[in-house]
N, C-alpha and C positions, 0 to 999 in steps of 0.2 A: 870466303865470303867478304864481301865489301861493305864497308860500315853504313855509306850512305847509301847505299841500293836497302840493304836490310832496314837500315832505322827508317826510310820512308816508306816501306811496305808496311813496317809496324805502325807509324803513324796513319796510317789510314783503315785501319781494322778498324770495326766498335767499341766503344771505350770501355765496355766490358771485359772484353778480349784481349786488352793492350797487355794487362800487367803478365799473364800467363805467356801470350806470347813471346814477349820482351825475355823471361825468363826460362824457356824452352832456346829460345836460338841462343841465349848466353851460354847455355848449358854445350849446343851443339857447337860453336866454336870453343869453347874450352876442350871437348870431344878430337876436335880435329887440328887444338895445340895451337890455336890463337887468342893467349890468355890475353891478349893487349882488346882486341876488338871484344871479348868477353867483359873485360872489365869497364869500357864505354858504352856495352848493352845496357849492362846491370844499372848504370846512372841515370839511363834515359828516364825523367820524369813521364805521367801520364798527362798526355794536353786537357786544357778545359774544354767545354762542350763548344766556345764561341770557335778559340784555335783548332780545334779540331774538324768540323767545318770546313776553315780556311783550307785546310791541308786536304780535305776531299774535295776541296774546287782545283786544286793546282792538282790532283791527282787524276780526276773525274772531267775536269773542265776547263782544263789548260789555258786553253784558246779562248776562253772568256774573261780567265784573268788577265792573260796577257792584253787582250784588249783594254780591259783597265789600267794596266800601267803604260799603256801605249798612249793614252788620254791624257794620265798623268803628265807623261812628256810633255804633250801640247798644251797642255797648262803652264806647263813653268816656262815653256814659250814663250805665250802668250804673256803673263807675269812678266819677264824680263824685255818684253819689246815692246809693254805698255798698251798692248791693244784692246781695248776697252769693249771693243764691238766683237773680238772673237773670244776674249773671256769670258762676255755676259752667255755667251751660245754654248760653251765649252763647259763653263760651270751648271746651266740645267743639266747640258746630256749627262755632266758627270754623277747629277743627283739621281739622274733614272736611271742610268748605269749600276752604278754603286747599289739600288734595292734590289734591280733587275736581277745581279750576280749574284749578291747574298741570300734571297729567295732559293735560287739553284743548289744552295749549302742544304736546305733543308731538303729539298728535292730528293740530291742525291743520300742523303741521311734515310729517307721515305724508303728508296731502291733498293738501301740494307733493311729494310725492317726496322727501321728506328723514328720513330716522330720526334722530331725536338720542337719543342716551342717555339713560339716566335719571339721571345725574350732574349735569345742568343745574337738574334739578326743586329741589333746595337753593336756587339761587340765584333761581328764581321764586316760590316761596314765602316768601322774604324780603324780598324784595321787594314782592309782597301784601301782606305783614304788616306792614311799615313803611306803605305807603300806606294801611293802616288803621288806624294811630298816629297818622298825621301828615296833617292834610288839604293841604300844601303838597305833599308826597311823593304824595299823589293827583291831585294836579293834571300832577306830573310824567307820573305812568305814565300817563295817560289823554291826554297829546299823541302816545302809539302813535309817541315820539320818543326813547327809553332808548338809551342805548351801553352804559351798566353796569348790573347789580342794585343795588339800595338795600338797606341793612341801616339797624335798628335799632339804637341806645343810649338805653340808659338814661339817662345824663346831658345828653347834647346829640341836638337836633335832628338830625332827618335828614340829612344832608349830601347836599347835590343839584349839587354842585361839580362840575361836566365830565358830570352825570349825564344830560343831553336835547341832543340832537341840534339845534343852532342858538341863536337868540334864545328864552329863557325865564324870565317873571317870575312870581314862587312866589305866590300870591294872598295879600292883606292878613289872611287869618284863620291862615295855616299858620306853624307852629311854626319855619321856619324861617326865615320870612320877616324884612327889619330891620322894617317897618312894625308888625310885632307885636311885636316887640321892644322898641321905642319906646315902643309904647303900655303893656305890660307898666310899664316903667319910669315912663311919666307917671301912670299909676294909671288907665289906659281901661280900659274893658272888665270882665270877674272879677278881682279883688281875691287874687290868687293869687300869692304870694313866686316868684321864680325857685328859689328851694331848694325850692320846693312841690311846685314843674313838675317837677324833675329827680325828686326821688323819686315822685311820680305814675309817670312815664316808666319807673325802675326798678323800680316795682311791677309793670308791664305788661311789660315784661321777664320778669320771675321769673312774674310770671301765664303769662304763654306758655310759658316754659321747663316751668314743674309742669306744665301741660294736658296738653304733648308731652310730658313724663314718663310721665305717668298714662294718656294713651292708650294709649302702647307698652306700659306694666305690662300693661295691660288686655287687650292682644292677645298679649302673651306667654301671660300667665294664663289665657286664651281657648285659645289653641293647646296649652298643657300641660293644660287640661282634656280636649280634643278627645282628645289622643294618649293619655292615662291612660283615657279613656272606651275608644278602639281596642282597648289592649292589653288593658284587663279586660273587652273581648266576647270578645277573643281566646283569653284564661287561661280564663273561664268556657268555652266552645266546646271547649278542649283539655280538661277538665276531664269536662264530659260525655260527650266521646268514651273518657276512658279510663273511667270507670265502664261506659261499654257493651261497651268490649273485658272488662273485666273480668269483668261478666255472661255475658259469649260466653265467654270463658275457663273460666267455671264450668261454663257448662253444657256444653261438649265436655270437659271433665274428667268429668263426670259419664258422657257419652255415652260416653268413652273406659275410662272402668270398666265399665261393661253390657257392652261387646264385649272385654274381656278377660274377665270371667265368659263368656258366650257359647263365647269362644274355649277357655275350660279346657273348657267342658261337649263342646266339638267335639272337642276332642283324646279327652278320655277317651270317647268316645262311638269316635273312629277307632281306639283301641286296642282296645274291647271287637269292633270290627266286623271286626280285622285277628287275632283269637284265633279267634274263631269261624270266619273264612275258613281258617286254619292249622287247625286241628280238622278241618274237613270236607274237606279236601286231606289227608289226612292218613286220614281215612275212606275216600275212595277209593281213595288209594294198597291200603288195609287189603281193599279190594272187590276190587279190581284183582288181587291175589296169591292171593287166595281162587278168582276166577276160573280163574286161572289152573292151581294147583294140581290142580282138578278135572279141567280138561284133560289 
């Protein structure tokens, strides 16, 4: 068995399942007399909900990470050639990027049967975003071998301390690496002071910190536009309706004046009809006695 084929298989079960597993294939390489790769099972800690995640995106989803650190690159491109107009572009895609792919953690979590929270997505997205800072930091997350999320600073290197699951050497080009560090010092490589690299690094900090600023502005400002637009179809809507009550108002006022005229012409019309009926009752009575009389 091969340590890293088996420990990234066990990295991507459910985290229920890790520690049994982990301790069943210990058991089968001790079985078949490889106490060394036995004994590197046995250590493997269980990753946290955020790293674990990451490790079913580079297992589940490869090619979307890879597109993140592909970004990465062109960022620090960008950074180092000073280009202001493809940072500013690079830096949104990389914020809708970066939730895009995190989202997909919980996805494929969903696929096994597991719902994680959305509380986790912080620490997968930081973890992206350091592994697109740091090409060592990428090397980490792409062994689909994490137990914690990675976080950025601005002053030092990624820190990959306890961060991969077994044996891991950070590649000679990554920031956090001593081979780079050496070279920095002997003068290999860019010609770049460590006081260069640290503020570089806090500039891409505070770059990402504005981007997510300015996104959220953006969607706040977005959403207070939508709501301001709702309520003034709404005020406009309430508006027209009462001008039409209004118009109805008038004109049954109007209607409500004809039939009170009507109405006086009806009364005086049943007074003159209820004289004239008393008149000729009154004429009869007068016929009635005349009749009479003669009899």
């Amino acid at each position: 068995m091969d340590f890293g084929t088996v420990a990234t298989e066990l990295y991507a079960l459910p985290l229920d399942q890790f520690t049994g597993a982990r301790n069943d294939r210990a058991r089968e390489a001790i079985g078949t007399g490889d106490k060394d790769l036995a004994a590197l099972l046995k250590k493997l800690p269980k990753a946290s909900t955020a790293a674990w995640l990451v490790n079913l995106l580079v297992t589940h989803r490869r090619s979307e990470v890879e597109q993140v650190l592909e970004l990465g690159g062109s960022l620090r491109e960008a950074q180092e050639g000073s280009d202001r107009a493809q940072l500013h572009a690079l830096g949104q895609q990389r914020q809708r990027l970066l939730a895009a792919v995190a989202r997909q953690g919980l996805d494929v979590a969903g696929d096994l049967g597991y719902d994680v929270g959305p509380a986790a997505l912080e620490g997968v997205e930081s973890t992206l975003r350091a592994a697109m800072t740091d090409p060592a930091a990428a090397a980490a997350v792409l062994t689909a071998r994490l137990v914690r999320p990675l976080e950025v600073s601005g002053w030092e290197p990624v820190s990959l301390d306890g961060a991969v699951g077994g044996p891991f050497d950070a590649p000679g080009d990554g920031p956090a690496s001593p081979e780079r560090s050496e070279g920095r010092k002997s003068g290999a490589g860019r010609s770049t002071s460590p006081e260069q690299l640290r503020l570089l690094e806090q500039a891409r900090v505070d770059l990402g910190r504005a981007e997510t600023e300015a996104e959220r502005a953006d969607d706040a400002a977005r959403q207070a536009e939508s709501r301001a637009d709702r309520f003034g179809g709404k005020r406009d809507g309430l508006k027209a309706l009462i001008e039409d009550l209004q118009e109805r108002l008038a004109a049954l006022r109007r209607e409500l004046d004809g039939v009170e005229g009507e109405t006086r012409e009806a009364e005086r019309q049943r007074r003159k009809s209820a004289e004239r009926a008393e008149e000729a009752h009154a004429a009869v009575e007068a016929a009635r006695e005349k009749v009479a009389d003669a009899d």
